[in-house]
C-alpha positions, 0 to 999 in steps of 0.5 A, a space after each residue: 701820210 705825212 703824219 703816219 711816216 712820223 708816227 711810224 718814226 716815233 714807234 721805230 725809236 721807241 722800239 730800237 730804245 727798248 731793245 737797247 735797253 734788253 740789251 743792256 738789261 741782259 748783259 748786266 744780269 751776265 755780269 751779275 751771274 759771272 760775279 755770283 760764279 765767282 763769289 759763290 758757286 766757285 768759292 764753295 766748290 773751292 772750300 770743299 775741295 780743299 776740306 776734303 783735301 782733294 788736291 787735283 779737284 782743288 787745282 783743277 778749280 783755280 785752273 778754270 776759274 778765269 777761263 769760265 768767267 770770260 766764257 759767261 762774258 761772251 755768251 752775254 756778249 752774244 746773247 745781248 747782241 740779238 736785241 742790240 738795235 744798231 744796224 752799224 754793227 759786224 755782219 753775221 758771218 763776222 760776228 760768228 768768226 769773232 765769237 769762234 775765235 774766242 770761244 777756241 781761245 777760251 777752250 785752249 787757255 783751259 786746256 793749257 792751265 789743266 795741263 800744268 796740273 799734270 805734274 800732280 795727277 801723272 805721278 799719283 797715276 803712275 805710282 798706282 801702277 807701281 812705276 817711277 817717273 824721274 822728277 825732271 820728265 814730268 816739268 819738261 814733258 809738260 813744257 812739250 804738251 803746253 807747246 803743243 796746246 799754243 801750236 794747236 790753238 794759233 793754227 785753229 784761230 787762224 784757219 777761222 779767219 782763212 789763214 792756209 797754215 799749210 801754205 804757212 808751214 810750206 813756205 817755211 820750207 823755202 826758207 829753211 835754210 837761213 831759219 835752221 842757222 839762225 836757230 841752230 843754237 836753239 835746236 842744239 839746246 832743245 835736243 840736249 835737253 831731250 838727251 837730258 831726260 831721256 839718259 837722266 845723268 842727273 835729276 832736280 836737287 841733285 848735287 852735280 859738277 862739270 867743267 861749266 858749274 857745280 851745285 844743285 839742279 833747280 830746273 830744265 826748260 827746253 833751253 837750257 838748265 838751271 843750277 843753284 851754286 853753293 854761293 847761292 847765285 843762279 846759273 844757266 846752263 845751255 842744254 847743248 853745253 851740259 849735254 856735251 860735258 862729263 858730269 859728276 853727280 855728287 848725289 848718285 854716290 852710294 859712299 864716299 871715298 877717303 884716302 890720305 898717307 899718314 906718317 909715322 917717325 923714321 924712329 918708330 920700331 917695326 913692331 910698333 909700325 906694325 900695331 899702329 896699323 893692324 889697330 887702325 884697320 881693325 878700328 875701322 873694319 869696326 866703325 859703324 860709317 865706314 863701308 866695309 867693301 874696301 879697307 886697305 891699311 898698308 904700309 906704302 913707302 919710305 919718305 925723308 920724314 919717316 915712314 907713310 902708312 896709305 889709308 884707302 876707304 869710304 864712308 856711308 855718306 855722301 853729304 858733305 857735313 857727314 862726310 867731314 864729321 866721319 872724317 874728323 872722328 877717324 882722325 881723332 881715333 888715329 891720333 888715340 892709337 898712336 899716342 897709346 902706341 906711343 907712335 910719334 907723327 912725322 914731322 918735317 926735316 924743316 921743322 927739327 932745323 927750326 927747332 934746333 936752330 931755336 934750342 941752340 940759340 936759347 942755349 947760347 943766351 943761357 951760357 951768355 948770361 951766366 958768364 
């Protein structure tokens, strides 16, 4: 009998060493058909998405490439683990927690990099139906969704392993009070930034100025707003802040207004004044960047230089370099039709002193020497 047991002994360790190695076997030829995925099948399908130039098909890959290699992972894990020959390993009903908790885990780290690509299909589908999606929706509505996603698949995971996540979210509610002042600020933000993309005051890569920053919009997330400056540094606007203030959007100007006083000498004659003006209006009546909406021309006022002429009008551009070339043509013109007039500028009584001064102390010197 003796030797019967061992025998019967030796066989069962034969037997637990070849499952082992089964075991082992199988998960290696996983490993090896994840690599060859990767290597392979994914790269192929990869080249030709981007041959054909099939952008959405192309992003889609990348999105669940990882994904899918730790998929054929888990389903060696589980496959190995049938021949695997220890009994000191997780009983079934955990072994089944574990493997739906990853394969949940997996599922929802999908759908959470295919969400990201949305920004890419949702425009292409709407421009189909002829509609326009503000540039500033689509990152913030995919913001929400990617939240959602997280929300949905923490609640799914811990429902497996028996967590009440209704018992979890009423008992927020006991303590809801001391969490809303603590995240009084971070609720503020959140629904700034809903007013933001809903009332659109302004988009990504426009030119904006409030009280807080002026410069150019790089990003909105659910908390604040990020704005590049001219001098290139980056600042981060709370949502609750920039919603609050008055907002100038440089950029939603359709022209952009010039207005300045000139003066003329206190020795021009009427009818010079008179030409000096009807010329400058009608120069820029004919100016190809100046809006012909509003142009005014007016003589405005009398001054102890001389006389003010007001000019009110605007240009066709808003960027500021054009807007500044525009600017320096039409001086250039205004100084043509005043030195053909043969219009003097106003200068300041300060300057006839100086220049007085000067010419009659260079006057003295003259006699001086000569006497």
């Amino acid at each position: 009998m003796q030797e019967v047991s061992e025998s019967l002994n030796q066989f069962e360790g034969i037997e637990a060493w070849t499952q082992l190695g089964i075991s082992i076997v199988i998960f290696l030829i996983v490993l090896l058909l994840r690599k060859a995925f990767t290597t392979y099948i994914f790269k192929f399908f990869l080249k030709i998405a981007k041959k054909r130039k099939i952008e959405f098909a192309a992003n889609l890959m990348l999105a669940i490439e990882q994904p899918v290699r730790w998929l054929i992972v888990l389903l060696g894990v589980i496959i190995s683990m049938h021949y695997f020959p220890i009994d000191d390993i997780p009983s079934e009903n955990l072994r089944l927690k574990i493997y739906r908790s990853v394969f949940v885990f997996l599922f929802f780290w999908t759908i959470f990099n295919i969400s990201s690509i949305l920004t890419i299909l949702f425009p292409k589908l709407i421009s189909k139906f002829g509609l326009e999606v503000d540039q500033i929706v689509m990152p913030f509505f995919t913001k929400i969704i990617k939240a959602i996603i997280l929300a949905l698949g923490a609640s799914i995971i811990a429902e497996e392993w028996g967590f009440n996540v209704n018992g979890f979210v009423a008992g927020l509610g006991l303590g809801g009070l001391a969490f809303a002042l603590a995240a009084k600020d971070t609720v503020s933000n959140f629904f700034g930034g809903i007013v933001i993309v809903t009332e659109k005051p302004f988009t990504i890569g426009d030119w904006i100025k409030t009280p807080s920053v002026e410069g150019t919009i790089e990003d909105i997330t659910f908390r604040s707003t990020k704005v590049r400056t001219f001098a290139q540094a980056l600042v981060t606007v709370p949502n609750a802040t920039l919603s609050n203030e008055p907002i100038i959007n440089w950029s939603k100007m359709g022209k952009r207004q010039i207005a300045f006083h000139l003066g003329v000498s206190v020795a021009t004659p009427k009818d010079k004044l008179e030409a000096v003006i009807k010329r400058i209006e009608k120069m820029l009546i004919d100016h190809p960047e100046v809006h012909p909406e509003t142009i005014l021309v007016k003589f405005d006022e009398f001054s102890h230089t001389g006389f003010n002429v007001y000019l009110y009008f605007f240009s066709n551009e808003t960027n500021y370099g054009d807007y500044l070339a525009i600017k320096e043509d039409i001086n250039f013109k205004i100084l043509d039709i005043l030195e053909e007039e043969d219009v003097q500028i106003a200068i300041p009584s300060q300057a006839f002193i100086l220049q007085t001064d000067s010419h009659t102390a260079d006057m003295n010197d003259f006699q001086s020497m000569h006497d």
